[in-house]
N, C-alpha and C positions, 0 to 999 in steps of 0.2 A: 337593493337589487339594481343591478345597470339595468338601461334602456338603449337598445338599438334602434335605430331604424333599418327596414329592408326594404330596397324599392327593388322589385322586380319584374321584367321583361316577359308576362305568359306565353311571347310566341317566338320569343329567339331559341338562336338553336334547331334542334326536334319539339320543341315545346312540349319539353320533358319535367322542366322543373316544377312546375305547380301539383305536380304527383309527388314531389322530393320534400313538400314544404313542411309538412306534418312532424316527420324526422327530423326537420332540418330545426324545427322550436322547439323539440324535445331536448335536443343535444343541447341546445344554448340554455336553457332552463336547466338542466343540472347543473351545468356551469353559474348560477344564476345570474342569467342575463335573458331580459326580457325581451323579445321584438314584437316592433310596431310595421306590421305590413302595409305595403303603399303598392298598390298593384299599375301600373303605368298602362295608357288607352292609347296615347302617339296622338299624333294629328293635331297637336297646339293645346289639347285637352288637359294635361298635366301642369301642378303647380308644387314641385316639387320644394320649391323656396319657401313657400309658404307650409308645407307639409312639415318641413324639419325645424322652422322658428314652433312652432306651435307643439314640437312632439320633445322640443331640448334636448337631442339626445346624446350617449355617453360616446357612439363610436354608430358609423353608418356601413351600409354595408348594399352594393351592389349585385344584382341577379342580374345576368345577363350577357350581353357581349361587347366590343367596343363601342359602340352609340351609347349602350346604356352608362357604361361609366361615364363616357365623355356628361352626358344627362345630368348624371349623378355630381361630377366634381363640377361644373356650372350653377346647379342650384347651392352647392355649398360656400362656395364662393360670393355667389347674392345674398345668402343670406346672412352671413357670418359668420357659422356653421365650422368651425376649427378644431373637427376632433378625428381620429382616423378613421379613415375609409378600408374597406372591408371587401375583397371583389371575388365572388364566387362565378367562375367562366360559367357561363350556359350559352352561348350563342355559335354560331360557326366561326366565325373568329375570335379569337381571346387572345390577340399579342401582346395585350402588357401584364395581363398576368402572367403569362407564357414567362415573359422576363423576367416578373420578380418572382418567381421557384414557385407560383400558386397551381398546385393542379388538383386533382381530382379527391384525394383523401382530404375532405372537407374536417373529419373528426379530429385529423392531428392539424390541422390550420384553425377549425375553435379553438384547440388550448392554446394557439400561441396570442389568437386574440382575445381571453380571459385571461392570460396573463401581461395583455397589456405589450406587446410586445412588436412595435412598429418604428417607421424608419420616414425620414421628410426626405423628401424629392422634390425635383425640380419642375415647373408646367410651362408651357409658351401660352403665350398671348399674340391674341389677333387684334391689333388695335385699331381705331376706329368702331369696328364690329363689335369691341369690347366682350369676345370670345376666347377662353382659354378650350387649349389641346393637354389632350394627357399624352399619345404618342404621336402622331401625324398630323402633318398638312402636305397636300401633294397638290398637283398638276400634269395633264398630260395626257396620253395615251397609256391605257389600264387603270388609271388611278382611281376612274369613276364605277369600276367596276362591282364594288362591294354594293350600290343603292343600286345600280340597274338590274339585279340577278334577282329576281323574284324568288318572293318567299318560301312558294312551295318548292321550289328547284332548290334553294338555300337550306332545306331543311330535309329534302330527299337525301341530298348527295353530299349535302357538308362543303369542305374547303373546294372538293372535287368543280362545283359547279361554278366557282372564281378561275378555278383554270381553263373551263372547256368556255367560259364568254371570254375570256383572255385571248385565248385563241381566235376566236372570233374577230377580233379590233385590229389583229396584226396586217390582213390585207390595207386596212385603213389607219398604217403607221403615216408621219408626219411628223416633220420637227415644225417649234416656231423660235422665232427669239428671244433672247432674254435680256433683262439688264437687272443683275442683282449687286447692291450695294451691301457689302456685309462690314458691320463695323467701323463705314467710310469709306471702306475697299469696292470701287466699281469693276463689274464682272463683264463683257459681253458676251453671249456666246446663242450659241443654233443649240438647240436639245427636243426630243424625244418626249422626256418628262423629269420632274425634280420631285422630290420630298426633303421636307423639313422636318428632323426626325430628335423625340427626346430619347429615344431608347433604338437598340440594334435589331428589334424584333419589329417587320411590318409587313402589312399583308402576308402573316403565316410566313415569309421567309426569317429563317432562326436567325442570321445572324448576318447585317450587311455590312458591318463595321466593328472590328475589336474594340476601337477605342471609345463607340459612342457611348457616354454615363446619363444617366438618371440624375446624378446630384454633381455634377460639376458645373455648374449655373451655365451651361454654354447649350448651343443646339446645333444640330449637323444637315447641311445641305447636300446632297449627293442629288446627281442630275443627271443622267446619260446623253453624252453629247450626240451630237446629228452623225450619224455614221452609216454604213451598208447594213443590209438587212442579216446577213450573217455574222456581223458583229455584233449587233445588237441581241439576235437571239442567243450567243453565247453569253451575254451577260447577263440573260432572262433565265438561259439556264443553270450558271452558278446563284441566281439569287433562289430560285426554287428549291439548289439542292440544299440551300443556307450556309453556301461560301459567300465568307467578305469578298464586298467588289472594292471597295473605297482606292485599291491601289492598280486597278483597273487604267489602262489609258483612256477610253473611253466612258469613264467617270469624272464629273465635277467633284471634287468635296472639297468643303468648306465649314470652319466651325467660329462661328462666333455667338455673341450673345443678343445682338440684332440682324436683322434682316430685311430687306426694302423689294421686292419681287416686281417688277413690270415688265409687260408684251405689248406690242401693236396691235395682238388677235382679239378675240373676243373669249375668254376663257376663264371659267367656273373651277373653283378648288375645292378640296374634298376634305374633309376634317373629321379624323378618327373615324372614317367609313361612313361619314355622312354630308350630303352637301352642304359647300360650304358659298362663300361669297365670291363674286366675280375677283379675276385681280384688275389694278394690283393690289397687294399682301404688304402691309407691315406687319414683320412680328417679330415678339421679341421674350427672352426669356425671364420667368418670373422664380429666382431661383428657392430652394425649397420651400415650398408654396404650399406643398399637399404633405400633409404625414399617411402613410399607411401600413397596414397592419399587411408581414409580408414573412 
C-alpha cells in the first residue's frame, strides 16, 4: 500500500475542505493509497520537513492555496523529500494548479496519481534567502495584495475581494527604479511593478504571456514601465481579462535563467502570495527541480 502525505490549509479558501476530507481518504484507499494527514496552524508552528522525513512517503499532496504549496514544496526541498507533489486548490487563489489542467474533479485527478502519472518542472530560487518559488516573486503596487486582504473578506467574496483592495492602491500608484541584471544584461528602467514569473498564470490572471514554460529552465520578468495612469489601467485591464501583455509597449519582459533585482526604495517582495524579503532579489532558476502529478 502507497503512503501519501496530505498537508492541508483548514482555513484557505471558504474553509470548506476539512468537510471534503473523509471522501477525500475514501477515494485514495480504494485506490490503495494510504494518507497521512498533517493539519497546518501558520504562525512558525509547522514543521513540515520534519513531518515528511519521518512519514517516507510515496507521493505528497497539498490542500490549499498558493502559500500552501509554496509550504509544501519548501519543506520538501529541506528535507530531501523527492517524490511527486499532489495539489488539490482549496484556497482563493490556485494559479498554478490553474496552469497545470488541475481543477475540481478530484476523482479523475486520483487516477492519474495512482497511476503514477507526473511530469518535472522547473522552481526559482531566492538566493541568499535560500527560498524557492513555485510561481511568483513580485514587487510593486498590487503585488502585496494577496497577505493584506483579510481572511474573512478572502473567504466571503473569493478572487472578488483582490480586486476591490486593487482598486483601493491605484490612487497610491508610484513608480520607483530599477536596475535589473539578467544573465549579465543590465536593465535601467522607472516601473510601477515587476514579477518574476515560472508559469503564465498569476494573481488569477489566466494568461500573461504565451511563451512563459514550466519546464524550459528559464524565468520571465515582465515589469510595467512608469507611464500615465490610463495606460497603465489598460494593461490592468487586459491582464484581468487574461490577455498576454508581454508585447505591450508598456511592458518589460525579459527571460533568462538568472536575475539580480535592486532599487534605492525601501521595498518588501512577495512570493507566491506571501511575504517575502526586502530587495534586492537574487534569483535564479532551479530547472526541473519538482516532479508533479498533473
Amino acid at each position: 500500500m502507497k503512503t501519501m502525505g496530505l498537508v492541508y490549509n483548514p482555513v484557505s479558501g471558504h474553509a470548506l475542505f476539512k468537510g471534503k476530507l473523509d471522501a477525500l481518504v475514501d477515494m485514495f484507499q480504494q485506490h490503495g493509497i494510504m494518507l497521512c494527514p498533517y493539519r497546518t496552524r501558520g504562525g512558525g508552528r509547522d514543521n513540515l520537513g520534519r513531518f515528511l522525513r519521518e512519514i517516507h512517503p510515496n507521493g505528497v499532496l497539498a490542500a490549499g492555496g498558493d502559500g500552501t504549496v509554496h509550504a509544501v514544496v519548501n519543506a520538501m526541498l529541506e528535507s530531501g523529500t523527492d517524490v511527486p507533489l499532489g495539489i488539490l486548490g482549496s484556497g482563493t487563489s490556485n494559479d498554478f494548479a490553474t496552469h497545470l489542467g488541475i481543477r475540481g474533479d478530484w476523482e479523475s485527478y486520483i487516477e492519474r496519481i495512482a497511476a503514477d502519472e507526473s511530469r518535472r518542472i522547473d522552481l526559482g530560487h531566492i538566493e541568499i534567502h535560500n527560498r524557492c518559488f513555485v510561481n511568483v516573486v513580485s514587487a510593486g503596487v498590487l503585488t502585496g495584495i494577496a497577505h493584506e486582504v483579510k481572511a474573512a473578506y478572502k473567504n466571503a467574496l473569493g478572487r472578488v475581494a483582490y480586486y476591490l483592495k486593487g482598486i483601493g492602491e491605484i490612487p497610491r500608484l508610484h513608480s520607483f527604479p530599477i536596475r535589473i541584471t539578467a544573465d549579465g544584461t543590465v536593465y535601467h528602467e522607472d516601473v510601477f511593478l515587476f514579477v518574476i514569473a515560472n508559469s503564465p498564470v498569476v494573481a488569477g490572471m489566466k494568461q500573461i504571456g504565451r511563451s512563459i514554460s514550466i519546464d524550459d529552465g528559464m524565468l520571465d520578468l515582465l515589469a510595467v514601465k512608469k507611464t500615465g495612469l490610463p495606460q497603465f489601467m489598460s494593461v490592468a485591464a487586459d491582464l484581468f481579462a487574461g490577455k498576454p501583455v508581454t508585447e505591450r509597449e508598456s511592458i518589460l519582459h525579459i527571460r533568462a535563467a538568472s536575475f539580480k533585482i535592486e532599487t534605492g526604495e525601501e521595498l518588501y517582495s512577495d512570493i507566491d502570495g506571501e511575504c517575502g524579503p526586502q530587495l534586492p532579489l537574487e534569483v535564479r532558476t532551479l530547472p526541473l527541480a519538482l516532479s508533479v502529478y498533473c
